[in-house]
N, C-alpha and C positions, 0 to 999 in steps of 0.2 A: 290244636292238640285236644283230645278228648278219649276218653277210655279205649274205647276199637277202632278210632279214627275213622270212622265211619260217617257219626252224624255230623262230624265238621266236614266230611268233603261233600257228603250229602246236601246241606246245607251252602257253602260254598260253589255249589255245582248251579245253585240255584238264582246266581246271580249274573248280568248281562257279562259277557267276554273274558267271563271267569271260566277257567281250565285246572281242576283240582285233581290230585291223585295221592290213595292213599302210598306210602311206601314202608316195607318193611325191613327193606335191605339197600344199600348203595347200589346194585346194579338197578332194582326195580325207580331206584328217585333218578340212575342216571337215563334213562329208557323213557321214563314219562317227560323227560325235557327234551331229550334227543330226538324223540321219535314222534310224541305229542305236542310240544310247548304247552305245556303244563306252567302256571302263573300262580299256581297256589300246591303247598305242600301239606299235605293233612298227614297227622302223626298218631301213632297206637299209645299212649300212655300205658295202657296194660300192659302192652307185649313187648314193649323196648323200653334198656334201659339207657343210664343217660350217655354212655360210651357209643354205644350203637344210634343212639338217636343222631349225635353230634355226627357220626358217619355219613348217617342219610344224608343230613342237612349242607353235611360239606360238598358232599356228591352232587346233589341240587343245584346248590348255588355254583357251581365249577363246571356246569354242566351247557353251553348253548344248546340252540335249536340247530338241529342239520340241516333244514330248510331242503334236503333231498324232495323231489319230484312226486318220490311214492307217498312222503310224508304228508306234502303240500295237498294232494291228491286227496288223505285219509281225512282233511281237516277242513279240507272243503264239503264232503261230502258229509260230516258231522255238522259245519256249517247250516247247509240246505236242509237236514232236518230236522234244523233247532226253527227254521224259519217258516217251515212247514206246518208245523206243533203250535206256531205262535199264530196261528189262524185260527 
């Protein structure tokens, strides 16, 4: 959690087999696990308050991965150019 939830996913984003996304809303935290596996949840302290935060955070954690084909596909190819970069 951090002001725009920016520099904690920022940040976050920055580390080995870390998968961060900011969320603003319960569809956006359940999309970045569903769609992404998303492993870490970065929060707006400015823009949400704490009724809304607890939303996200329930959405997140209730949320699997679909492990769908297209998904696997999108994760992989983020993979390869995490590994490419690291040359």
């Amino acid at each position: 959690i951090c002001g725009s939830g920016v520099g904690v996913d920022i940040t976050a984003n920055k580390f080995k087999n870390v998968r961060s996304a900011v969320a603003f809303n319960p569809d956006q935290a359940f999309a970045s696990r569903n769609d992404d596996n998303t492993n870490v949840l970065s929060l707006a302290a400015d823009y949400l308050d704490e009724t809304d935060a607890k939303k996200i955070v329930s959405a997140w954690l209730a949320t699997p991965f679909s492990g769908e084909e297209r998904h696997l596909r999108r994760l992989r190819k983020i993979e390869d150019l995490e590994r490419r970069n690291l040359k």
